[in-house]
VOVEXZA-917280 format. One record per residue (C-alpha): x, y, z; residue in three letters. Coordinates in pm, whole numbers, padded with zeros to 5 digits, always signed. Example, Ala and Ser with C-alpha at 12.3 -4.5 7.8 and 13.67 -1.06 7.14 Angstrom:
residues 2
+01230-00450+00780ALA +01367-00106+00714SER 
END
This chain:
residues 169
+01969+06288-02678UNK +01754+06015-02442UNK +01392+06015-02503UNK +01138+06153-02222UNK +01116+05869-01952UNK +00679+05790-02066UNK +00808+05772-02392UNK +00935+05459-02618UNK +01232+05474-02865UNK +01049+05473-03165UNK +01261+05208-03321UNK +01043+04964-03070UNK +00717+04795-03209UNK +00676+04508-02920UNK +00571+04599-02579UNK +00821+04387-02466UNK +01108+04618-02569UNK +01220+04355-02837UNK +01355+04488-03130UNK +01123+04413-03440UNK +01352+04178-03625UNK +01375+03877-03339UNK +01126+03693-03256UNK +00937+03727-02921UNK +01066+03588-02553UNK +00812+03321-02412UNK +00774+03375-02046UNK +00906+03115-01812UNK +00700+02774-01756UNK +00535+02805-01445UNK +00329+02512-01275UNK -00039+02619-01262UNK -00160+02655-00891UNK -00418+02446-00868UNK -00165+02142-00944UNK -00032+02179-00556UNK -00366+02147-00456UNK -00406+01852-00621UNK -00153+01718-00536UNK -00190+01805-00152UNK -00541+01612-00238UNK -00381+01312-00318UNK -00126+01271-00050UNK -00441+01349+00235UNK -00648+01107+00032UNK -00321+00830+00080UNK -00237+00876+00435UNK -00593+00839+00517UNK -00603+00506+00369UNK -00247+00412+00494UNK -00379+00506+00808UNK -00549+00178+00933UNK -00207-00003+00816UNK +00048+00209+00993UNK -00157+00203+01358UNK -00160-00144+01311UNK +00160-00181+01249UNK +00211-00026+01633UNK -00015-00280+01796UNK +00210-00464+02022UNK +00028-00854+01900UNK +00188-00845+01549UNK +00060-01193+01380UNK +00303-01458+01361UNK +00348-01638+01014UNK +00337-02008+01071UNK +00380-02297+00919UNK +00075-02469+00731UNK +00122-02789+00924UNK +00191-02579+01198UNK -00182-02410+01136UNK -00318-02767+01112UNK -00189-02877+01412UNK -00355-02580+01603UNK -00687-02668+01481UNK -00640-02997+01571UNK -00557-02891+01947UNK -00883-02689+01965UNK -00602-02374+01976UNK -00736-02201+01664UNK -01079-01982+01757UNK -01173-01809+01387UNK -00974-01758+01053UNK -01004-01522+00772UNK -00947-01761+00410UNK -00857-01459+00103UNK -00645-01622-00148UNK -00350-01833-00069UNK -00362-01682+00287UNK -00539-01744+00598UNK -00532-01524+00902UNK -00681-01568+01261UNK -00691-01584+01584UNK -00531-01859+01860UNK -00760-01932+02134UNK -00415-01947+02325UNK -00030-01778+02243UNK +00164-01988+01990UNK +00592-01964+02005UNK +00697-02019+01654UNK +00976-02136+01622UNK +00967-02369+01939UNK +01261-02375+02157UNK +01534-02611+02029UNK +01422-02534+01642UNK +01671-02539+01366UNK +01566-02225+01210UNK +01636-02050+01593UNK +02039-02140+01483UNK +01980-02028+01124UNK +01822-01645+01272UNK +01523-01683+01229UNK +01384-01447+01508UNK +01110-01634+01780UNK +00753-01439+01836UNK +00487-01568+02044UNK +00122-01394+01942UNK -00209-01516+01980UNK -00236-01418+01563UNK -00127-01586+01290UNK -00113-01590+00938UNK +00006-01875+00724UNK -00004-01939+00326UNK -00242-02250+00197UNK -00104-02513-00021UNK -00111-02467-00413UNK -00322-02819-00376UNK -00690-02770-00262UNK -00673-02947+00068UNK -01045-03126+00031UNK -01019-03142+00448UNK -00939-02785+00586UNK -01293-02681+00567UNK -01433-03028+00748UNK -01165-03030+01008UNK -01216-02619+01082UNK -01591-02698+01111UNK -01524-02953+01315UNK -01306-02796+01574UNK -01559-02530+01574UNK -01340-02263+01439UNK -01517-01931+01245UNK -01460-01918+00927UNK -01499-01611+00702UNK -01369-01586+00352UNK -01270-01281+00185UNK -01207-01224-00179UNK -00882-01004-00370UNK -00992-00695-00454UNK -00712-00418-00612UNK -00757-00099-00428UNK -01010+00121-00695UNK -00752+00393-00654UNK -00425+00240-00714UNK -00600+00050-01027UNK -00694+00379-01128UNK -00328+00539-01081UNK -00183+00238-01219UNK -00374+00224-01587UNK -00387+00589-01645UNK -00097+00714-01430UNK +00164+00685-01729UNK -00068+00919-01949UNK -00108+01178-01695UNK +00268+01166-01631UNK +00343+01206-02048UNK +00038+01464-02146UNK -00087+01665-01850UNK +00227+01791-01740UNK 
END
């Protein structure tokens, strides 16, 4: 005979409907909720700093990347009018466009693709050049000088990223 439907078997102990004798069923992992919203936190927070980088990306005056002597030359034509110095790279602005590589170059037969901008960015010598900074002055060029700094976030992600990954999840 079946039991009354409100009733349990009486062989039952667990409210699960286990019998006594195996041990109980752990419900399924689920992610916590509040993880998507962190998570939808922290891609916002990255496009909003990408931001800046992708527009410019659009502009239709990408930099060129010249030459050092190239660079030097410029300055020495009175075609260079300021220039960012952060690192091993300098950045700036020509007072007129620059075509690099010129017409009849080597590197046009080798692919290299020709772009004519009136920005530039080229990478210093590994030698402190004890005349850049006298020869910029002199041909009246701005200078500004910027220093490396690692994005705060990315540092952050970066040194305790790993130990998230391994104990919060």
């Amino acid at each position: 005979m079946f039991p009354p439907p409100n009733q349990r078997p009486p062989s039952t102990n667990r409210p699960d409907g286990g019998s006594p004798d195996e041990p109980p069923s752990r419900p399924p992992f689920q992610i916590p909720p509040w993880t998507w919203l962190i998570l939808m936190i922290i891609l916002l927070a990255w496009s909003f700093l990408r931001l800046p980088d992708m527009v410019s990306s659009l502009s239709p005056s990408q930099p060129i990347n010249v030459p050092y002597s190239v660079f030097i030359n410029q300055v020495n034509a009175d075609n260079v009018r300021d220039v960012v110095l952060q690192g091993t790279t300098a950045r700036g602005t020509f007072n007129s466009p620059v075509t690099w590589p010129p017409n009849g170059s080597p590197l046009l037969q080798q692919g290299v693709p020709q772009a004519t901008s009136t920005t530039f960015t080229t990478t210093l010598p590994p030698v402190d050049d004890l005349n850049l900074l006298p020869t910029l002055l002199e041909h009246n060029v701005t200078i500004n000088n910027e220093t490396v700094e690692v994005n705060p976030i990315l540092l952050f992600l970066i040194n305790w990223g790993p130990l998230a990954l391994l104990f919060g999840f």
